[in-house]
N, C-alpha and C positions, 0 to 999 in steps of 0.2 A: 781634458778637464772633466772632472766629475761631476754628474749635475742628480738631482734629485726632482722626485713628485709631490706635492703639496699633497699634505694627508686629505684634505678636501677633497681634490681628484681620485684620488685613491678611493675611498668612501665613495664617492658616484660611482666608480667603476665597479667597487667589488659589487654595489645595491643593482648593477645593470648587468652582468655579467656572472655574477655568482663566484667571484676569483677573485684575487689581488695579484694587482696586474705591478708590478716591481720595475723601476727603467734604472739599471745598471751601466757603470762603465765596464768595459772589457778586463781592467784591473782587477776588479770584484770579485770574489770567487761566487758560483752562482751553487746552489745543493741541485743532489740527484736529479732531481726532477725538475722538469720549467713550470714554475705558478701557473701557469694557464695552458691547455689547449687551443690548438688553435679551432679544433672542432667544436670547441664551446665556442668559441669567440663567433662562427658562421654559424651554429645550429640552427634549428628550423623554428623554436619554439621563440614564447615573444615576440609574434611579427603584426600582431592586432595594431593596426592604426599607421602603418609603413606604405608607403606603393610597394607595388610587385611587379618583377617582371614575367611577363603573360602574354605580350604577344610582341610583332614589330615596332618600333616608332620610328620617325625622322629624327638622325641624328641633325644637329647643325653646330657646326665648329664656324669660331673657336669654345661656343658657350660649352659643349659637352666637353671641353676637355678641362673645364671646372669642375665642381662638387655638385652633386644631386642630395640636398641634404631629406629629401619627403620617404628614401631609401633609407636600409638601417645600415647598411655595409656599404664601401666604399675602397679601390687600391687603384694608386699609380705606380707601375713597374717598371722601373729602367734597369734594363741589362747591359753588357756587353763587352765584347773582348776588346784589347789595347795592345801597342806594342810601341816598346822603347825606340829609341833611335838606336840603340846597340842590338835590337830581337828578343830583347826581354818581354815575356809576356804575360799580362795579366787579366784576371776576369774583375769584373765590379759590378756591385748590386746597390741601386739606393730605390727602396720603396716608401709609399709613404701611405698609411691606412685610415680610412675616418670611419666611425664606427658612432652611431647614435646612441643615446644613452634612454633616449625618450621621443614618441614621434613629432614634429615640428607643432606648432599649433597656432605661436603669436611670440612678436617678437619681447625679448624679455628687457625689462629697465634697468638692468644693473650691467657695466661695461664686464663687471666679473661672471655674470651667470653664464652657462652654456651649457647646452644638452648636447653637445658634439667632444668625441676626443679624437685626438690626431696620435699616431705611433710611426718611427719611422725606424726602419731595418738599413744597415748600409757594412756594406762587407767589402774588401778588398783579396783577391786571390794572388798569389805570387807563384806563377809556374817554376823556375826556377830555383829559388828558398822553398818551393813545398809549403807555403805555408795561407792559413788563411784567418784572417783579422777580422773582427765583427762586434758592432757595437750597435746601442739605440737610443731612441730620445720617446718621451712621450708627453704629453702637455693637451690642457683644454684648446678649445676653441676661445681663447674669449682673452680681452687687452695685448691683442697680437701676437698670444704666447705661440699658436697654431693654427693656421686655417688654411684656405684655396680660393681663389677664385678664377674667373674664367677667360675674360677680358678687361686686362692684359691678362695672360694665363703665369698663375704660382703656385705653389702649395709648399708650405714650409711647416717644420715644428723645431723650434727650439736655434735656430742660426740655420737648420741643414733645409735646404732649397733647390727646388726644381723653377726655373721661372724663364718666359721670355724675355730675350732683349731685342726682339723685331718684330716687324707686323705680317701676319696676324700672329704667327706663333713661335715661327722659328726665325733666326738663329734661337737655344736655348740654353742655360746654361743651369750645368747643376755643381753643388758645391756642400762637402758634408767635411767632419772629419772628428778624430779621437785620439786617445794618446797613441802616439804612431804612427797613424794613417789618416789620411786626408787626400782630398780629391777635387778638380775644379775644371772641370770638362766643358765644352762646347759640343751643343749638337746640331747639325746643321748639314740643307740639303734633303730632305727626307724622301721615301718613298712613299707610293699610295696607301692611305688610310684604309685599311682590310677589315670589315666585319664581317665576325664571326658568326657561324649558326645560321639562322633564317634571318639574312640582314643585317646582323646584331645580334638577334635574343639568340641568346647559348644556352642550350638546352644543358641540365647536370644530373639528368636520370631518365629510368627509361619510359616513365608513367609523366615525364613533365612537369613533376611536381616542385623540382627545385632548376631555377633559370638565373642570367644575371642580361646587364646588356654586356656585351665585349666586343671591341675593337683594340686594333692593333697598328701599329707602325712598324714593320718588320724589319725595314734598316736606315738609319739614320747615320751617315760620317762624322766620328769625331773624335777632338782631340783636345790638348791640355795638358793639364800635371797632375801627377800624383807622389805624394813621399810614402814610400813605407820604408819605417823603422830607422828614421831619420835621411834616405836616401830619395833624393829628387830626382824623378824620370819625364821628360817630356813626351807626349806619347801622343797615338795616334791608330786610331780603329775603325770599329761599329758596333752601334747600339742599336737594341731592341726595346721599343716603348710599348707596354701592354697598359690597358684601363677597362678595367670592370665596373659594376655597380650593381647592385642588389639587394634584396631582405633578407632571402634564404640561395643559400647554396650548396646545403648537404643537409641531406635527409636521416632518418635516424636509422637505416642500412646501409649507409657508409661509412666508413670508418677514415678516409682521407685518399688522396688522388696522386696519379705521376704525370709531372707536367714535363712538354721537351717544345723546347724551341730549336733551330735550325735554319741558322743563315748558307747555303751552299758557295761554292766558289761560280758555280757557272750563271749565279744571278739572284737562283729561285730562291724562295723561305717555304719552312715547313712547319705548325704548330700543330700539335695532337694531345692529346689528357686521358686518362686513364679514371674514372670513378673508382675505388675498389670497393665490390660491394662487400659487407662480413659473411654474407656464402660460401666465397670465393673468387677466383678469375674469372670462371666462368657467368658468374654474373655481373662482372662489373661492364659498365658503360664506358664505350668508347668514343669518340669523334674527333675531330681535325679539320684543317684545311691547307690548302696546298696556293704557292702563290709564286705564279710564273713570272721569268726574268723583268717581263716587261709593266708587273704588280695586280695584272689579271688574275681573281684567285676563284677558289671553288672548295667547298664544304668536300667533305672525305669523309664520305661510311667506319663507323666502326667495324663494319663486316673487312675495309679493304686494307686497316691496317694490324699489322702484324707489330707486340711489343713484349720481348721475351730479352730476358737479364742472365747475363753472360758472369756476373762475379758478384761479391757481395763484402759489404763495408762493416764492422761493429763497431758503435761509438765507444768510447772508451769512458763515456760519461754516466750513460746507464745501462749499459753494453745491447743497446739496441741496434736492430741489424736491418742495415737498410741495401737494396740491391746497389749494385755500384759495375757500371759497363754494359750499356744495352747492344742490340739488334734490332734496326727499327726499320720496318718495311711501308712500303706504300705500293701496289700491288698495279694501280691504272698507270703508275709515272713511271713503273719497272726499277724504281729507286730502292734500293739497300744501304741502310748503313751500319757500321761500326760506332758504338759514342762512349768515348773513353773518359772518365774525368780528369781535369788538366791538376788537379789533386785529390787525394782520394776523403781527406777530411773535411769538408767543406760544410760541416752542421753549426745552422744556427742554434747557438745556446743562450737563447736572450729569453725574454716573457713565454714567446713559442719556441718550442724545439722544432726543429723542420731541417730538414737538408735541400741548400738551393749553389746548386755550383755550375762551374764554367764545363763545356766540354769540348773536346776535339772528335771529327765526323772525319773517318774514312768509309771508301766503298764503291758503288759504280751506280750508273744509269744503265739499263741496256746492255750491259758487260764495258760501258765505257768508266774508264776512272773518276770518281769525284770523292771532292774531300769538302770541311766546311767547320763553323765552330756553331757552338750556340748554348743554351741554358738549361738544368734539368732544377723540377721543383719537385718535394715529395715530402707527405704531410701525412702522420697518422702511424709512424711506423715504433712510436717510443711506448715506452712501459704506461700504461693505463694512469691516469693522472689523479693524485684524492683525492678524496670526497669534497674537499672545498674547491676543486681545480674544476667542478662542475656545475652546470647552473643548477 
């Protein structure tokens, strides 16, 4: 179903953001370029009157795994791979972003006002068809069009939902969909709750100047249906639950980052990022952490990992060229991998342009075999965006 933004919201966004931010159906044809960067959308500037992140805090769940609105950025990220009762296989993305417009200050009298908007990305992969499906919703905060909270934990915009149906959080169940494709997963079972960085705070440069908090869920069991393209699949995987929260997360020498997740077969999970700085490689920031079978995990030097791009993808949309097939080393686990994409088109072309797709992990431990799936994200890589597409 096609849904549209109230010129209202639209007008808030463009006066916060310096863009117009457009939410399309997949039908739509979208032009060359995506309205907005996503690097406007995190830039550094604008952050007078927001928290920061600056050093450790006490997480305490389930509340953090609500909204931190006194932040100006906000994402909840669920990934991961599924498989048919035939070995049909597919990837799934549903995120869901809150992004302030203004920093909090007093609660407002009108049921319609909100200085918060909600956006949410949700894509379907189909290894088999080759093919990959993606749509988005966007909406305020305000008369239930979009919002989160923590206990009970939800976050919805526009029908599509992340939310608990147990206590404290899980079982969970997400539920999105579009002309097409649609999805209704349970996630349930989880593993340890892994913070990133010093505790949490994730450092995103090398002077510390841009941080966020981050934790992670590295795998979650789950299953349910999905239809793409009129065919119903009952299916059954795991998923990866990522939550950030911040003011600033890129500085004005980066240009955007490569993100890899990595569930293995022998147990572990592996996440590392890439900053790219505009010097080059060699200045961009690295880090990771690594998280053993048993959900014991440990931060990872950028000195120890290795991340070099074996092929390379050209969007056909504004023929921008994104690496496509890494080598991804971790130097103390003796871990190598192959990570192939499980399609090679897998770019989001909604508000932001970005490539976030499914991949398949071969390679060894040790000279021992391992293989495993997981998620790659990569931001910054499309044709320079106009003059309005900036704050």
């Amino acid at each position: 179903m096609r849904y549209r933004v109230f010129a209202s919201l639209l007008a808030a966004v463009v006066a916060a953001v310096g863009a117009a931010l457009y939410a399309r159906s997949r039908a739509d044809p979208l032009p060359d370029r995506a309205p907005l960067s996503l690097q406007a959308f995190l830039a550094s500037d604008g952050v007078e009157g927001f928290a920061r992140a600056e050093s450790p805090i006490a997480f305490e769940f389930p509340r953090d795994h609500g909204p931190h609105p006194t932040y100006r950025i906000e994402w909840w990220y669920f990934t991961g791979h599924i498989e048919s009762e035939a070995g049909r296989r597919f990837g799934y993305q549903l995120t869901f972003f809150r992004r302030a417009l203004a920093p909090v200050t007093a609660d407002r009298a009108s049921a319609w006002a909100a200085n918060q908007v909600y956006m949410a990305h949700f894509a379907i992969t189909d290894g088999a068809a080759g093919t990959h499906e993606s749509a988005e919703r966007l909406s305020r905060a305000a008369v239930g069009l979009a919002g989160a909270v923590g206990e009970p934990f939800r976050v919805w915009v526009d029908g599509w939902s992340a939310e608990s149906t147990g206590a404290p959080t899980f079982p969970m169940r997400l539920r999105a969909g579009d002309e097409g494709v649609s999805m209704d997963l349970v996630l349930d079972r989880p593993k340890h709750i892994v913070r990133h960085g010093d505790d949490g705070l994730s450092v995103k440069t090398t002077d510390g100047s841009a941080a966020s908090y981050y934790y992670s869920i590295t795998r979650v069991n789950t299953s349910g249906e999905i239809d793409v393209n009129g065919s119903r699949h009952a299916v059954t995987g795991s998923s990866w639950i990522d939550r950030e929260w911040s003011t600033s997360v890129l500085d004005a020498q980066h240009v955007g980052w490569d993100w890899f997740s990595v569930q293995l077969n022998d147990g572990a999970e592996l996440m590392c990022f890439r900053m790219r700085h505009a010097d080059g490689p060699g200045a961009s920031y690295v880090t990771g952490t690594y998280v053993d079978a048993g959900g014991s995990a440990r931060a990872v030097d950028g000195a120890a990992i290795e991340i070099n791009a074996v092929g390379s993808w050209k969007s056909p949309r504004d023929g921008a060229i994104y690496p496509s097939g890494w080598r991804l080393s971790l130097a103390r686990e003796g871990i190598s991998l192959d990570l192939a994409p499980l399609v090679k088109d897998q770019e989001m072309n909604l508000s932001f342009r970005y490539w976030e797709g499914a991949v398949c992990a071969t390679g060894n431990r040790g000279g021992a075999p391992l293989s495993g799936h997981g998620y790659v994200e990569l931001t910054g890589y499309g044709a320079p965006q106009a003059a309005t597409a900036k704050p």
